[in-house]
C-alpha positions as CSV (number, residue, x, y, z in Angstrom):
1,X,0.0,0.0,0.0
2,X,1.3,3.6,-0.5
3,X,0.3,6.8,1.4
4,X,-0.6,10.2,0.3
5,X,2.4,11.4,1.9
6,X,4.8,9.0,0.0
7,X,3.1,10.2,-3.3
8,X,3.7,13.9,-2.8
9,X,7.4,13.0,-1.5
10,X,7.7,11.1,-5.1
11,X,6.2,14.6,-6.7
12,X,8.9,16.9,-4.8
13,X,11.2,13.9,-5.8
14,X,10.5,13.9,-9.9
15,X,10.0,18.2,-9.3
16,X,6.5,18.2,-10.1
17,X,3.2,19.6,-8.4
18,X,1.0,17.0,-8.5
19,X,-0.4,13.5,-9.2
20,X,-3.7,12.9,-10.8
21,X,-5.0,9.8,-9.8
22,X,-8.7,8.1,-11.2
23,X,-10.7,5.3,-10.0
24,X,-9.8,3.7,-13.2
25,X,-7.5,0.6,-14.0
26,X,-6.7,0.0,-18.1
27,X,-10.6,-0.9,-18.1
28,X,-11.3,2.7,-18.7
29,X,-14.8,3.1,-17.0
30,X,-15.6,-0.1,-15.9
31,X,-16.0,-1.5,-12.1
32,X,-12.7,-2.6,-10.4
33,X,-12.2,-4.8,-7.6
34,X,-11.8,-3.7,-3.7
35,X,-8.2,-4.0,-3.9
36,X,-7.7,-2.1,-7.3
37,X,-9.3,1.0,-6.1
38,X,-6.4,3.2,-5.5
39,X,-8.4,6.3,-4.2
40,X,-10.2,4.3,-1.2
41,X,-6.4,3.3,-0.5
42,X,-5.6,6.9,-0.5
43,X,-8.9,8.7,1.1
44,X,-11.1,5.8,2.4
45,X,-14.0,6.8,-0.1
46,X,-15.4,4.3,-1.7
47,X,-17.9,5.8,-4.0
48,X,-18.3,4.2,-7.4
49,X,-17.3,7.5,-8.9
50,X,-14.1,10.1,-8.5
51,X,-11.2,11.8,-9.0
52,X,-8.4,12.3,-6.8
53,X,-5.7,15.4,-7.6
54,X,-2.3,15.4,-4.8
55,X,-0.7,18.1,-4.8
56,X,2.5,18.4,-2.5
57,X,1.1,20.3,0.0
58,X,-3.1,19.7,-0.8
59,X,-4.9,16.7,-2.1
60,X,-8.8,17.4,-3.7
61,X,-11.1,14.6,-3.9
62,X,-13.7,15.4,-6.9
63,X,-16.9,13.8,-6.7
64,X,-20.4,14.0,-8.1
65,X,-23.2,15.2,-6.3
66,X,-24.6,11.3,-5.6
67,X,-21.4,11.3,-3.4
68,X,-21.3,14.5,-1.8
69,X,-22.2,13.8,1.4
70,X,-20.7,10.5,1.5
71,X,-17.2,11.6,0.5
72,X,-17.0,14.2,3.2
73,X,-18.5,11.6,5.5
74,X,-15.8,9.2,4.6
75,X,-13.0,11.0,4.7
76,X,-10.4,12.9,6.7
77,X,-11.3,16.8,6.2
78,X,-8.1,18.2,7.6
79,X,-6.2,16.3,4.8
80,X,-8.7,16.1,2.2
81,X,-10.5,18.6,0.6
82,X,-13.6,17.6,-0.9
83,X,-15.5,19.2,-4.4
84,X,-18.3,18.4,-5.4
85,X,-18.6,19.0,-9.5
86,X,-19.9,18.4,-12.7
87,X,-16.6,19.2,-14.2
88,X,-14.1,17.0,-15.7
89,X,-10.5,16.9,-14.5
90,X,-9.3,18.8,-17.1
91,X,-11.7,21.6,-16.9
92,X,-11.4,21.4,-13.4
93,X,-7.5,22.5,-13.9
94,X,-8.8,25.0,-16.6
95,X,-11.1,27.1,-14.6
96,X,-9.0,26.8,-11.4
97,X,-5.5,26.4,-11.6
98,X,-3.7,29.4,-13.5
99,X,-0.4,29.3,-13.1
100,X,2.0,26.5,-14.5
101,X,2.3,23.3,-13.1
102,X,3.6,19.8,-13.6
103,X,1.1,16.7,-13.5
104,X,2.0,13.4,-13.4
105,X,-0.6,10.8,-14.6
106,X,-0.8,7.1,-15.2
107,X,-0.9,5.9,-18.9
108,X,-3.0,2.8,-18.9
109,X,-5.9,4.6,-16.7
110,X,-6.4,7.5,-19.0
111,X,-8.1,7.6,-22.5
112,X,-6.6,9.0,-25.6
113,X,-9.4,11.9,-25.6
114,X,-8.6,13.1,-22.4
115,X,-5.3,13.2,-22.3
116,X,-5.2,15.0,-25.8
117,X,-7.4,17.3,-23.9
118,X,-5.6,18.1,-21.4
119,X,-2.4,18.9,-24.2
120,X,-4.2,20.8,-25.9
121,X,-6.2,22.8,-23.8
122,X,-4.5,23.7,-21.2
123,X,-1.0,23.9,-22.8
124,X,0.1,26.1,-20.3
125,X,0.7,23.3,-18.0
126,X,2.5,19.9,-18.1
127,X,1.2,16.2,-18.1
128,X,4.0,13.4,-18.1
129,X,3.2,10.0,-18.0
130,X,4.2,7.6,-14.6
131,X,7.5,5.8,-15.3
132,X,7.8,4.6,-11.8
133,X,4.1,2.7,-12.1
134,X,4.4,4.8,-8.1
135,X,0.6,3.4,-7.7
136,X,1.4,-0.1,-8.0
137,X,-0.4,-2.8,-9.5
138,X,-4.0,-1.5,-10.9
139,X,-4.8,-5.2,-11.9
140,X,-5.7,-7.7,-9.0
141,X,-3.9,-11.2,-9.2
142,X,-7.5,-13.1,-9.4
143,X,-7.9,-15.9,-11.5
144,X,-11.1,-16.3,-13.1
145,X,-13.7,-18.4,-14.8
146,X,-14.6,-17.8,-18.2
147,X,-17.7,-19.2,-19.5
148,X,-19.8,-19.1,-22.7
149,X,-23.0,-17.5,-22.4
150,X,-25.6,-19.5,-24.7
151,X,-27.5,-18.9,-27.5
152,X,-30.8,-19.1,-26.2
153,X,-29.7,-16.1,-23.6
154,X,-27.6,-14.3,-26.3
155,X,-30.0,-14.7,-29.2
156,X,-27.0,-14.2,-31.8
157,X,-24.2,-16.2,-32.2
158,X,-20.4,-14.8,-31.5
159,X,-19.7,-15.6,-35.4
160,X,-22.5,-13.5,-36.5
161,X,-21.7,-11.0,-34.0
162,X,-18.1,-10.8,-35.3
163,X,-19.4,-11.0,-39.1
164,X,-20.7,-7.5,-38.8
165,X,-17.6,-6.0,-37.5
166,X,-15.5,-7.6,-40.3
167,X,-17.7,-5.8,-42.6
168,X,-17.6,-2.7,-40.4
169,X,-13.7,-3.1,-41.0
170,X,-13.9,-3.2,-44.5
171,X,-16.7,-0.2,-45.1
172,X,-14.0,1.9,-43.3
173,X,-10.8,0.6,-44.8
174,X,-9.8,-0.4,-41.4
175,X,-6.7,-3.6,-41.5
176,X,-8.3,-4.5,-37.8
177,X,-10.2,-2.6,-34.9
178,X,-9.1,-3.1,-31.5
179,X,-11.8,-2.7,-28.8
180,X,-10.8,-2.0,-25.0
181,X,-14.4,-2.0,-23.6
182,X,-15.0,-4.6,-21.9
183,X,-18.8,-5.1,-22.1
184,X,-18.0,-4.2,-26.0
185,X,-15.9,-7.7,-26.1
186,X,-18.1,-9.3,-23.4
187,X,-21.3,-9.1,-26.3
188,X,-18.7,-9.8,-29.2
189,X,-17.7,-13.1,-28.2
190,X,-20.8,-13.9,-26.2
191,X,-18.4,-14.5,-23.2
192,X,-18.8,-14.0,-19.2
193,X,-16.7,-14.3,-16.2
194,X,-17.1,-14.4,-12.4
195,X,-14.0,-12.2,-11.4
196,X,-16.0,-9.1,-10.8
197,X,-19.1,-9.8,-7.6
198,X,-22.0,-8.3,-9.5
199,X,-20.9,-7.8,-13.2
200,X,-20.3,-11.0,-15.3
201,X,-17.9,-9.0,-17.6
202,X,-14.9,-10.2,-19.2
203,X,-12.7,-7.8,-18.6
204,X,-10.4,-8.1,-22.0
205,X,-9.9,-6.0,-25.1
206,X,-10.1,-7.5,-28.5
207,X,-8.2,-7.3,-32.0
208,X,-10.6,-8.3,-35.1
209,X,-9.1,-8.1,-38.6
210,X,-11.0,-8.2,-41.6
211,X,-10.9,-12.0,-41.7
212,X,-12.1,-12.6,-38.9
213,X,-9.6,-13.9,-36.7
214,X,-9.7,-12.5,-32.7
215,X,-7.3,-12.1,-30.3
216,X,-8.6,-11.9,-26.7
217,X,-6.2,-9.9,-24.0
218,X,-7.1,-10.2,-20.4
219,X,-4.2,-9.5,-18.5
220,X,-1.1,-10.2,-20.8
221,X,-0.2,-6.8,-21.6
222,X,3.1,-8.0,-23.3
223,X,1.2,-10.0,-25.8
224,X,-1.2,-7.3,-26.8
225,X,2.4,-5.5,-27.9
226,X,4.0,-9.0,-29.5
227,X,0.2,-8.9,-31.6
228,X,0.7,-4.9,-32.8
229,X,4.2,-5.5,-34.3
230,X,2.1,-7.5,-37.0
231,X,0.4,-4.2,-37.8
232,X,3.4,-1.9,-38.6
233,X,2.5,0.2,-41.4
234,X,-1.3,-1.1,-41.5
235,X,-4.6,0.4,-40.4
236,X,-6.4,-0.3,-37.1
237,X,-9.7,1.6,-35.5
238,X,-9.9,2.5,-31.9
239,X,-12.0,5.0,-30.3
240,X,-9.7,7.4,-28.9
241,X,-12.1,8.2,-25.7
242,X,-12.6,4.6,-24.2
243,X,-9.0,3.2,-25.1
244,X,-6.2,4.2,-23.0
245,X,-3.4,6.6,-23.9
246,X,-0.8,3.9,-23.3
247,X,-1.8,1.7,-26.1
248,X,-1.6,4.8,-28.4
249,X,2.1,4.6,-27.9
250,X,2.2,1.5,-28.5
251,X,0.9,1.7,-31.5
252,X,2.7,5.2,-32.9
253,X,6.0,3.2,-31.7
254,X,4.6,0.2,-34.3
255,X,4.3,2.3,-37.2
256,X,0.6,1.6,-37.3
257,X,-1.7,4.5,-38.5
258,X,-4.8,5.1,-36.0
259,X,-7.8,5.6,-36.8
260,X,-10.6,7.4,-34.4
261,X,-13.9,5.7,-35.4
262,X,-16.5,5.2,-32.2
263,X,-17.1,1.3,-31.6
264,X,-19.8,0.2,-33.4
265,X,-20.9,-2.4,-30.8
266,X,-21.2,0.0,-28.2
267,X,-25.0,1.1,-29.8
268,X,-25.5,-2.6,-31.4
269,X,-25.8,-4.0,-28.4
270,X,-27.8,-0.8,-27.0
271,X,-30.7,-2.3,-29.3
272,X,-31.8,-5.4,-27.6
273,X,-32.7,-8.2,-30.1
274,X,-35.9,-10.1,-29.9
275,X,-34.5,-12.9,-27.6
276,X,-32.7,-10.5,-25.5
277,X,-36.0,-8.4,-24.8
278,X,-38.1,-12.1,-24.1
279,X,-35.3,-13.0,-22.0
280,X,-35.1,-9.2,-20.2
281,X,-39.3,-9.8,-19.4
282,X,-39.0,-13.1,-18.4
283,X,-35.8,-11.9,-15.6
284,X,-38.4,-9.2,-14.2
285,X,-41.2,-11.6,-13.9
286,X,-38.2,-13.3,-11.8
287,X,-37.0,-10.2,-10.0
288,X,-40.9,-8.9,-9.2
289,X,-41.4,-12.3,-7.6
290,X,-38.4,-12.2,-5.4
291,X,-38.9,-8.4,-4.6
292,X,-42.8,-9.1,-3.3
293,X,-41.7,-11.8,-1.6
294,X,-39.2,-9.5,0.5
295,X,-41.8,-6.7,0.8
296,X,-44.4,-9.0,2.0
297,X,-42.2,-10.3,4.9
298,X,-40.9,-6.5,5.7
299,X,-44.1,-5.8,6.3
300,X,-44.3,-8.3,9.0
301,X,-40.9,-8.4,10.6
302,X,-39.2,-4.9,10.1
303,X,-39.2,-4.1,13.7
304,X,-36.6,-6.6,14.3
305,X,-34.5,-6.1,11.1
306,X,-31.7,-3.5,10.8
307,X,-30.7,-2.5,6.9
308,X,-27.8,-5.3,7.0
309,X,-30.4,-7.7,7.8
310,X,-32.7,-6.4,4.7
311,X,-29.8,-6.5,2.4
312,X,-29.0,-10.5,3.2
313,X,-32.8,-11.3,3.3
314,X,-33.8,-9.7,0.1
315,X,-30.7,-11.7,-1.5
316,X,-32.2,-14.5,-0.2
317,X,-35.3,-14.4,-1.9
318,X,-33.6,-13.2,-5.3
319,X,-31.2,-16.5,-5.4
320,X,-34.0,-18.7,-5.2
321,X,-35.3,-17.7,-8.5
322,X,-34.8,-19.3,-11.9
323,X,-31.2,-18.3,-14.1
324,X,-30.1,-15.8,-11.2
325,X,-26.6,-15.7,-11.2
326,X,-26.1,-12.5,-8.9
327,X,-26.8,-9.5,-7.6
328,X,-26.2,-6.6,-10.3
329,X,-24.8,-4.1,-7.5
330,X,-23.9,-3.8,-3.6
331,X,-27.7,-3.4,-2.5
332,X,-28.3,0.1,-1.1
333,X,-30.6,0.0,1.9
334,X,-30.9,3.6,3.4
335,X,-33.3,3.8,6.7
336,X,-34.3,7.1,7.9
337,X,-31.2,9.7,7.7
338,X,-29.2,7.3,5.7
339,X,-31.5,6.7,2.7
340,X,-30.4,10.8,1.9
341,X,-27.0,9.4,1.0
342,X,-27.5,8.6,-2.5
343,X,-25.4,5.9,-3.1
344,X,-25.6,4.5,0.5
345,X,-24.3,0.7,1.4
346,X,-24.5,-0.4,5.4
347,X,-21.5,-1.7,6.8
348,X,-21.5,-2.7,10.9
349,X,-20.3,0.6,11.1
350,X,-23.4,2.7,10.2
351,X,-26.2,-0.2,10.2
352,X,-29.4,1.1,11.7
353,X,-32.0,-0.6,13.4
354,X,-36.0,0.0,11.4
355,X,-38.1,1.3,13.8
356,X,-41.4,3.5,13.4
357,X,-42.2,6.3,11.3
358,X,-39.9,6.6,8.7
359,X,-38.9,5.4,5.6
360,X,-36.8,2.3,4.0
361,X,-34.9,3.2,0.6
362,X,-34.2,0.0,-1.4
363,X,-32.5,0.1,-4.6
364,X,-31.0,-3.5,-5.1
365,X,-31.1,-5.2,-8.8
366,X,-29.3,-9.0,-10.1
367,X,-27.9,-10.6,-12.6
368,X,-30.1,-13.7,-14.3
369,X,-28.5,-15.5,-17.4
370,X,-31.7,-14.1,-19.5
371,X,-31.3,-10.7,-18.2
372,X,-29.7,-7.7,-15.3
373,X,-32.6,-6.0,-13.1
374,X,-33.0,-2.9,-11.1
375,X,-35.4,-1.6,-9.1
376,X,-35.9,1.2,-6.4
377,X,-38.8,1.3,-3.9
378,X,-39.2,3.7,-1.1
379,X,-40.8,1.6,1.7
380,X,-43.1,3.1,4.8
381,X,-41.8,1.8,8.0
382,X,-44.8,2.7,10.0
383,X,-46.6,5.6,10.0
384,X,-44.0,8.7,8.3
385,X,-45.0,12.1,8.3
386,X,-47.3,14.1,6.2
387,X,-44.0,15.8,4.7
388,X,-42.5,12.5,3.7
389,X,-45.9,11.0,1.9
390,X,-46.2,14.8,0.4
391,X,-42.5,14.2,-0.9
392,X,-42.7,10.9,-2.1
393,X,-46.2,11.8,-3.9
394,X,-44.5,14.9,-5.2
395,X,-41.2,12.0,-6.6
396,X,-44.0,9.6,-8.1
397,X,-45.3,12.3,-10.0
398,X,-41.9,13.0,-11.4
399,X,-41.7,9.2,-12.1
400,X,-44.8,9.1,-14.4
401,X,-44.5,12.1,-16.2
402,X,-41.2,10.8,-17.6
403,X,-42.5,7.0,-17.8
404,X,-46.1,8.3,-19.5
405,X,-44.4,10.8,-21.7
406,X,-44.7,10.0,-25.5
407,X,-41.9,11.8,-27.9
408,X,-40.6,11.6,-31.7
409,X,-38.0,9.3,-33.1
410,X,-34.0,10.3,-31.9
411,X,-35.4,12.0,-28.7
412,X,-32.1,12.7,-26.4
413,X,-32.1,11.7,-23.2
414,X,-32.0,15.2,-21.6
415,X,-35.2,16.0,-23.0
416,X,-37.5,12.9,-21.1
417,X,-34.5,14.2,-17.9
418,X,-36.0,17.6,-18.0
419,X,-39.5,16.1,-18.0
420,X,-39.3,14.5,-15.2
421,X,-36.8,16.8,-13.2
422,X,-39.9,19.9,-13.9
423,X,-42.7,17.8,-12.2
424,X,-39.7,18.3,-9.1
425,X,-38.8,22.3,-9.5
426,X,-42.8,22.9,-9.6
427,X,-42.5,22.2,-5.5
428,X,-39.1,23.4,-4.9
429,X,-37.6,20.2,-5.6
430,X,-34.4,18.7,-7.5
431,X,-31.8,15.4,-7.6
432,X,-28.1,15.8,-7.9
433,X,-28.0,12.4,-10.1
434,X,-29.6,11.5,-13.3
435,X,-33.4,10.6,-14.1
436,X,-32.3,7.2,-15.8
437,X,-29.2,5.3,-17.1
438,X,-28.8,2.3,-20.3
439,X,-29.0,-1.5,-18.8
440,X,-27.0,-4.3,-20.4
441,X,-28.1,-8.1,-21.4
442,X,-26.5,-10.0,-18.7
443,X,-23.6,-7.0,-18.5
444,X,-23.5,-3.7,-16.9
445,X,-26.3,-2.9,-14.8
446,X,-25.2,1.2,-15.9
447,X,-24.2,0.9,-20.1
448,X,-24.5,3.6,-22.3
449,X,-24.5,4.5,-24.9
450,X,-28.1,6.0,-23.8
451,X,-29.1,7.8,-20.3
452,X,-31.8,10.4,-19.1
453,X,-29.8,12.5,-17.6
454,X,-28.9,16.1,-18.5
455,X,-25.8,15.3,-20.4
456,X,-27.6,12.6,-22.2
457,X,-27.1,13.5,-25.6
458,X,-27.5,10.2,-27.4
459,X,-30.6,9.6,-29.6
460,X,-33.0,7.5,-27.6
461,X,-34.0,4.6,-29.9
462,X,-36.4,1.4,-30.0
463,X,-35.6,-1.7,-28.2
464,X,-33.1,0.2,-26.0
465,X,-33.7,-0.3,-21.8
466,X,-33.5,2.6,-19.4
467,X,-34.1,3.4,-16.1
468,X,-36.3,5.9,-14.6
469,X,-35.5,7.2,-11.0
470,X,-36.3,10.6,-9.7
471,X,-35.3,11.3,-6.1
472,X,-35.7,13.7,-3.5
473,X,-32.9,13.4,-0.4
474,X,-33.5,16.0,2.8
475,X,-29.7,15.7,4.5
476,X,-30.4,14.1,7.6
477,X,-33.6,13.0,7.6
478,X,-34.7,10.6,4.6
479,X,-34.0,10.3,1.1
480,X,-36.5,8.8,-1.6
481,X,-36.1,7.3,-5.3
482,X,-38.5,5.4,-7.2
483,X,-36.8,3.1,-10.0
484,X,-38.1,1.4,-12.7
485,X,-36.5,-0.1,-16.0
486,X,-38.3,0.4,-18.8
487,X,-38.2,-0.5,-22.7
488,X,-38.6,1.8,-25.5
489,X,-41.3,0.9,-27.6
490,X,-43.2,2.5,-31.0
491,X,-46.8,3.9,-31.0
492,X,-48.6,5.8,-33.5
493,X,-50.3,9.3,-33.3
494,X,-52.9,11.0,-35.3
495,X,-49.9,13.4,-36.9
496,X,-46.5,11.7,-35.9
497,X,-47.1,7.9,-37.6
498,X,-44.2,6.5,-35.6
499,X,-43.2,7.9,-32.3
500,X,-41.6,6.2,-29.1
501,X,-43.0,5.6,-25.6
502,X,-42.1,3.6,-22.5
503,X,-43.5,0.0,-21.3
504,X,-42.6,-0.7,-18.0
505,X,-40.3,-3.8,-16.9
506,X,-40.2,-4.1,-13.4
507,X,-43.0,-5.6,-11.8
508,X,-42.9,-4.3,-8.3
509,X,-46.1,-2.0,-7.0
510,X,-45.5,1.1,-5.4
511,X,-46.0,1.4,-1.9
512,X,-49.6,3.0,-1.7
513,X,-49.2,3.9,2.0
514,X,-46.8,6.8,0.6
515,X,-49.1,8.2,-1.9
516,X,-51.6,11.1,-1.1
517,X,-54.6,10.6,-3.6
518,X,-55.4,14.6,-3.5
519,X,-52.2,15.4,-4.8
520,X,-52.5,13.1,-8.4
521,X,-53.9,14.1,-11.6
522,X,-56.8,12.0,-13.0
523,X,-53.6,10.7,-15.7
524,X,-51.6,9.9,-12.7
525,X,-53.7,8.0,-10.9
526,X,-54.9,6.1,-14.2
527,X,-50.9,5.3,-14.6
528,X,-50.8,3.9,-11.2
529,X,-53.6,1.6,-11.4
530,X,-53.0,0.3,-14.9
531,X,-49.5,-0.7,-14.1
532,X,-50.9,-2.1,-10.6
533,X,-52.9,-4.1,-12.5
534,X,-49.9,-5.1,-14.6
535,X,-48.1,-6.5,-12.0
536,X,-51.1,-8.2,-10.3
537,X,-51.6,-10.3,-13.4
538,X,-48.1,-11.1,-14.2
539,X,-47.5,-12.4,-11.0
540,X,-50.6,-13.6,-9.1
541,X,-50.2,-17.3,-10.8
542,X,-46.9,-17.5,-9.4
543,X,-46.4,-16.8,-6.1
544,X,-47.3,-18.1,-3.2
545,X,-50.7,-17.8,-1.4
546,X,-48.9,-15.4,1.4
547,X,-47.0,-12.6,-1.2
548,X,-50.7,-13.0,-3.1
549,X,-53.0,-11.9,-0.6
550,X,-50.1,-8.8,0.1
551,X,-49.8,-8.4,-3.4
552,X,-53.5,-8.2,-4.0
553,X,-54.0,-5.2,-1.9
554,X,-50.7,-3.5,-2.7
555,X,-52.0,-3.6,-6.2
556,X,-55.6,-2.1,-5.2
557,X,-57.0,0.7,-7.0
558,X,-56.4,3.9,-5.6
């Protein structure tokens, strides 16, 4: 392990003014493993998210506002200085840091695009890559098991798969394109593996040529460069802002020309094919069965549960089901105060006991072989307060504008985002995370290309899945988020032939103890009822007599 201080000796050391570290390893965005996470070595954070900048005689934490108040929580505050931001690093430096200074940065854990940034824009300063790998290791030592996912899950076969990238290849002029993200070669070759606890990624990259012919690289680095050599003087595709910077030297030192062409994959697989989408409704029927079963025994029991307890009960129920393989994420149960921290996870530490009057936030997901879940409730633990019901009325609404709204062909993502976040300013009201994020097939539980969120630029298209989760968080006192994933589907309209709307996936009802009747449109309550009634007949012939009768009047007409 190294400490901050040993880092900023290294910087005074190499006479520079800084080290910026990222939660990345060479797997540029994708999750890491406890013992890869450099910045919860450094700071003890250990958000999903962030940035870490140490400076010889400072060290910033950047995080977004899901982690605010957990970063600050987390870590020492007369060492670390915590910033919450929308900002990048390198606009960070830009609008902050004016006179000249000397950054040291890893290679491997920084793309192309960023570090071109960085040269270009704010040429003022320096940025030298880490010949002393100072950090360590950013791969963990784990074996792990590889496995084919089947056909029948996949719907498309890996040939097929890697038949339209060939031809991809060859419409470009391309000798070969080499892709570095992981759920990218994960889809390709129809391959899974159980290193990572809730993501069945492979983590490799991939080098197709025009014939064909793949090479897999999962931790041989050394390989990767043997295979390049091949190329000198030849054309390859990358996409210069998901492969790291490293492998751009590589290839420069290769002779090879570069070409910066997106990945094609990474919105093929965005549009779910017909076996993937059956598969994807048949893994909610799953999950919604599981998830009623665990609300119907809350209901019962939560005065001697604590949020630990909830977490290992409602994984109980979930395993039981047919083609689970997982969870998709550390569950986040939040009681009371805690459910304001966005991205909360108990530990013994800060494990509350459920008592009266307040309110459970559950956001939990899993993995089956036919599909990944994810679903958010918000969960009356007695009898809360005519502020929280008012709040969590004032969230649904926010939830069904969004999930009723009906808009043309190419829609971005920030437009449905701002639907739903208006519902929320009308009272005052706003979330510091996004309304909704892509789902993968038995992949990444959060996979772009598309999100609802206000930097969600990509054109929203049929037969992609996204979530929907609006939130409201009082710091403190209780935090609420309702989640469902949804599919986009086609209707038709008197003037627009073809537009898009959303059909819900997740069978869970809302928890009608939270809702106050007065405060829903005639539309609203319509919503809620129809996709009561939804649930109700998608699950009533399969669970058991107990979760029926629950699920029965949790499913009542309001």
């Amino acid at each position: 392990m190294i400490t901050i201080e040993q880092i900023q000796q290294h910087l005074i050391k190499q006479k520079a003014d800084a080290y910026i570290i990222t939660r990345n390893n060479m797997f540029l965005g994708q999750d890491i493993l406890p013992e890869e996470n450099k910045i919860f070595e450094l700071t003890n954070f250990d958000g999903s998210a962030g940035n870490l900048i140490i400076f010889r005689d400072k060290v910033i934490l950047f995080v977004d506002g899901r982690y605010d108040t957990q970063a600050r929580e987390q870590t020492n505050s007369s060492q670390i200085e915590v910033i919450c931001t929308k900002d990048s690093i390198g606009s960070w430096i830009y609008s902050n840091i004016k006179e000249s200074c000397k950054f040291i940065y890893n290679s491997w854990c920084h793309s192309i695009s960023e570090v071109d940034y960085w040269k270009r824009s704010l040429s003022h300063h320096e940025f030298i890559e880490d010949k002393f790998d100072t950090l360590g290791s950013r791969i963990s030592s784990n074996t792990t098991d590889i496995f084919e996912l089947d056909e029948q899950f996949s719907g498309i076969s890996s040939e097929e798969k890697i038949s339209y990238l060939t031809k991809f290849c060859l419409d470009n002029k391309l000798d070969a394109y080499l892709i570095c993200e992981c759920d990218s070669v994960s889809w390709l070759m129809n391959l899974r593996s159980n290193l990572l606890n809730n993501t069945p990624i492979l983590r490799a990259f991939a080098l197709v040529d025009t014939s064909g012919e793949t090479s897999l690289f999962i931790n041989n680095f050394s390989a990767l460069n043997d295979e390049l050599k091949k190329y000198n003087g030849k054309n390859i595709g990358i996409a210069y802002n998901r492969t790291p910077k490293a492998i751009q030297s590589i290839m420069k030192e290769n002779h090879i020309w570069l070409h910066n062409i997106n990945n094609p994959i990474v919105e093929w697989k965005a549009i779910k094919n017909q076996i993937e989408i059956s598969g994807i409704k048949s893994a909610h029927i799953q999950d919604g069965i599981a998830v009623c079963q665990f609300l119907c025994w809350l209901e019962k029991n939560y005065l001697n549960s604590s949020e630990l307890n909830i977490v290992t009960k409602l994984y109980d129920f979930r395993r039981q089901r047919q083609n689970f393989y997982s969870n998709s994420f550390d569950t986040i149960a939040g009681f009371g105060k805690n459910g304001a921290i966005i991205h909360y996870h108990p530990t013994e530490q800060t494990n509350l006991q459920l008592n009266q009057d307040s309110i459970l936030l559950l956001d939990s997901g899993a993995q089956y072989f036919d599909g990944t879940t994810d679903v958010t409730r918000t969960i009356a633990i007695g009898k809360p307060s005519p502020e929280i019901i008012s709040s969590y009325t004032e969230v649904l609404k926010a939830h069904i504008a969004a999930a009723s709204s009906i808009f043309p062909l190419n829609t971005s993502g920030s437009s449905i985002d701002t639907i739903s976040r208006a519902t929320l300013w009308q009272y005052g009201k706003d979330y510091a995370h996004g309304t909704g994020h892509g789902v993968g097939h038995f992949l990444n539980v959060h996979e772009g290309p598309q999100s609802l969120s206000s930097k969600g630029s990509f054109p929203l298209k049929k037969d992609m899945i996204v979530s929907i989760e609006p939130g409201f968080y009082k710091e403190g006192e209780y935090g609420i988020r309702i989640e469902n994933l949804v599919l986009i589907t086609e209707t038709n309209t008197k003037f627009m032939p073809t537009m898009l709307k959303f059909e819900p996936l997740t069978m869970v009802p809302f928890d009608r103890n939270l809702i106050n009747k007065n405060m829903l449109t005639k539309h609203e309550i319509d919503y809620i009822n129809k996709y009561h009634q939804q649930v109700l007949s998608n699950l009533e012939n399969l669970v058991d007599k107990t979760t029926l009768k629950w699920l029965k009047k949790a499913c009542k007409q309001i």
